[in-house]
N, C-alpha and C positions, 0 to 999 in steps of 0.2 A: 524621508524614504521615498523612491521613487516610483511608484507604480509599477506591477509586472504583473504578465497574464499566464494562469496557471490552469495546468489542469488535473484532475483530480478525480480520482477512480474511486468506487467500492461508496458514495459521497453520500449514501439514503442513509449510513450508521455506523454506528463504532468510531474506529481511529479514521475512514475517511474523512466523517462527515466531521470529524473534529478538525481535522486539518483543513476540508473548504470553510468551515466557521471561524477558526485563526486567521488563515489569510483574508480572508472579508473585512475583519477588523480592524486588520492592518491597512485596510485601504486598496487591495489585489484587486484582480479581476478575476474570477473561477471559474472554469468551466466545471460543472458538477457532473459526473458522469455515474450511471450505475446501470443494474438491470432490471434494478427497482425504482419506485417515483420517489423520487427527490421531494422529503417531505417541504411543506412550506415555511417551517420555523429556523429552513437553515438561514436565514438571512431576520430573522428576526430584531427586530432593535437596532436595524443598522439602517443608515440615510442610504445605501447604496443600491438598490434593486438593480441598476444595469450595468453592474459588477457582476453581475450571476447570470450564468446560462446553466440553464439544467437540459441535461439530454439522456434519453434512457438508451446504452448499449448495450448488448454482450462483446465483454471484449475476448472472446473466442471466436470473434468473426474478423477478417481482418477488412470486412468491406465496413465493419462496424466503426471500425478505430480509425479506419483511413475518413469517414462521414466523417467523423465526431472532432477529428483534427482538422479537417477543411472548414467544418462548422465554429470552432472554435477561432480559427485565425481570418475567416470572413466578420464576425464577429468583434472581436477586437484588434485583428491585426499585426497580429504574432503571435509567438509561444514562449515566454521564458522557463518554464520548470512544466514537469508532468510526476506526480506524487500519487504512487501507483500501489493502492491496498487494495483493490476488487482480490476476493478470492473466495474456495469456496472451502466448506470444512467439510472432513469424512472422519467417521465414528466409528469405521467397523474394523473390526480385529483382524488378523491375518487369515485366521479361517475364516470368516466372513466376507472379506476383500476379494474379489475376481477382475480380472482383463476390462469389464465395462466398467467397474469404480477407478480402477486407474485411471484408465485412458478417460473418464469423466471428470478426473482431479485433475488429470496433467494436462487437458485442453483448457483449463479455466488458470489456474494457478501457474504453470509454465509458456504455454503456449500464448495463452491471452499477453502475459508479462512482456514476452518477445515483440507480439505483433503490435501491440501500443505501444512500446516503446521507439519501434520499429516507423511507425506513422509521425508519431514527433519529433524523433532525430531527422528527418528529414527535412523538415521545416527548420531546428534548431542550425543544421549543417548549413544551410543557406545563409544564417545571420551569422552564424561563425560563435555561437555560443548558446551555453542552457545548459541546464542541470537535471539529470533524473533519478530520483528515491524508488525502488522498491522496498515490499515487504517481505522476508523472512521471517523464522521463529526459530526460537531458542527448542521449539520441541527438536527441531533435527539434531541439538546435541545431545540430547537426553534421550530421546526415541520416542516413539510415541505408539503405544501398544492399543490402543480404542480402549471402546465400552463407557456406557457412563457417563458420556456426552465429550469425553476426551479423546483429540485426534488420534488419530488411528496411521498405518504404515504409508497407506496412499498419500495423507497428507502431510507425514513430517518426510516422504524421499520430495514431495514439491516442493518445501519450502528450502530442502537441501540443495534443491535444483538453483533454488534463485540466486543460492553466493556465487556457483557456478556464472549462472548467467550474468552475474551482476559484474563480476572482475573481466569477462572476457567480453562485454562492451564496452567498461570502464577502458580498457587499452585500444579498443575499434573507435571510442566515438571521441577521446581525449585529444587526438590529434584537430580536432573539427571545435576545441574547445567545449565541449560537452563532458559536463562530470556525470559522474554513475555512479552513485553509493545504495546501501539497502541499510534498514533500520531494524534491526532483530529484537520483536516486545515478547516478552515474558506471558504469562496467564494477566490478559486485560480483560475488564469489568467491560463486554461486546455482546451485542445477540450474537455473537457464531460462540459464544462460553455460558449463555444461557441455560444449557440445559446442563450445565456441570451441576452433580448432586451437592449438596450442603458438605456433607464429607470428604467430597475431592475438592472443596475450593477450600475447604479447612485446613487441609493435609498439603495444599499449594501454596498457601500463605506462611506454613510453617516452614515452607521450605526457601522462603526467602528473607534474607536477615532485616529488611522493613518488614517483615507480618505482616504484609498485605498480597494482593493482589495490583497489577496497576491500573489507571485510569488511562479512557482516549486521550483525553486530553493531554495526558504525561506522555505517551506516541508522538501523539501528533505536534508538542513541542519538538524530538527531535528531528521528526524526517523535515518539518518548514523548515529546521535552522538547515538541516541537510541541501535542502534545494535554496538556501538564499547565498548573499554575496558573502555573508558569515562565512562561511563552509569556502569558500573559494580555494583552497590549496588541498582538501578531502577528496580524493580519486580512488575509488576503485573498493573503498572499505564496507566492513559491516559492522554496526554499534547495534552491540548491544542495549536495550532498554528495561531492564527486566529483574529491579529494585535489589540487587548482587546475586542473586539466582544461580552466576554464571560459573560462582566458586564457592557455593555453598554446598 
C-alpha cells in the first residue's frame, strides 16, 4: 500500500481519533486536528512519529482550516483524503434550544464542515484527485428530541444538513476527481454519548438488532475505507453505520 497523507478532524476522541489511529497503522501520514490537544497515546506503539502532525484548530474559523491545510501540505507535501468528524453535540429540547444554540451547532457542525472542506479541495483540485468523508447521524432520521444526554433539534437538523452538503459537493468537486461521501454511525460508545443515562443506552441497544451500541473503531473502519482507493467508484453517498438501526 502506498502511502498517503490525510487529514483528520475531531482526532483528540471518539470515531476521529480512531480513524487517525487506523491510518497510522497503516503506514499514513495524519494530520491530527482538533480543538482539543491531541492526546499523546494517538501514535502509541507505532515506529512512525513523523507520520503525525497534531495541530489544535477550530474549524469554524475558516483562517483556521486554511493554517492547518497549508500546515499540513508544508509538511508532507500534499493532501490525499480529509476525514472530517470534528463536531459538537447539543442536548437541549426544543423549549430549551434558542437562536444562540443554533447558530452555535450550525457554525461548528455545518459551517466548520464547509469551510474544511473548502481549504482541502483546493489543494486536492490542483492534483487532480482526493477523497472527502464527513459525518452524519442516523439521529436525523429518527429525530432527535434532547434531554438526558441525547441530541436534541439543533443537532439532528446539522447532521441533516451534512447529506445535503455532502451530495452537492460530491457533484461540485467530482468533476476535479474528488470524491465526497459521509458516513452516518448510529449511538457510538464516544465522549459526545458519555453522558447518555444507563437507561437511554439500554433502550438504544434494544433498538438495534446487534444489542449493542457501536464502537469508534466500527466508524472509523468505514469512513478510512470511504476515503481510500477501496471506495474509488462511491460519489456522493451516505452509509450507514449503525448495527441495522436503520430498519429496525
Amino acid at each position: 500500500m502506498t502511502p498517503k497523507t490525510y487529514i483528520v478532524t475531531g482526532a483528540a476522541g471518539g470515531i476521529g481519533h480512531a480513524c487517525a489511529q487506523r491510518l497510522l497503522a497503516e503506514g499514513h501520514r495524519v494530520a491530527a486536528l482538533d480543538i482539543q490537544v491531541i492526546p499523546a497515546n494517538l501514535s502509541e506503539g507505532l515506529e512512525l512519529p513523523e507520520n503525525l502532525l497534531p495541530l489544535k484548530i477550530d474549524v469554524s474559523s475558516e483562517a483556521d482550516c486554511r493554517k492547518a491545510v497549508a500546515d499540513t501540505v508544508h509538511r508532507f507535501g500534499g493532501l490525499n483524503g480529509l476525514i472530517h468528524m470534528a463536531a459538537l453535540h447539543s442536548t437541549k429540547t426544543w423549549e430549551e434550544a434558542d437562536a444562540t444554540e443554533f447558530n452555535r451547532i450550525m457554525a461548528v457542525n455545518v459551517t466548520g464542515s464547509f469551510l474544511i472542506a473548502k481549504a482541502a479541495s483546493e489543494v486536492m483540485k490542483k492534483a487532480g484527485r482526493g477523497a472527502i468523508v464527513f459525518a452524519s447521524s442516523t439521529v436525523m432520521n429518527s429525530g432527535g428530541v434532547g434531554g438526558h444526554g441525547r441530541g436534541g433539534p439543533a443537532y439532528a437538523t446539522s447532521k441533516a444538513a451534512i447529506v445535503g452538503l455532502t451530495r452537492s459537493l460530491a457533484k461540485s468537486l467530482a468533476p476535479y476527481g474528488i470524491r465526497v461521501n459521509a458516513v452516518s454511525p448510529g449511538s457510538t460508545d464516544t465522549p459526545m454519548t458519555a453522558d447518555y443515562s444507563d437507561a437511554a443506552r439500554k433502550l438504544l441497544a434494544e433498538r438495534v438488532p446487534l444489542g449493542r451500541i457501536g464502537r469508534p473503531e466500527e466508524i472509523a473502519a468505514v469512513a478510512c475505507f470511504l476515503a481510500s482507493d477501496g471506495a474509488s467508484y462511491i460519489v456522493g453517498d451516505v452509509v450507514n453505520a449503525n448495527g441495522g438501526g436503520s430498519f429496525s
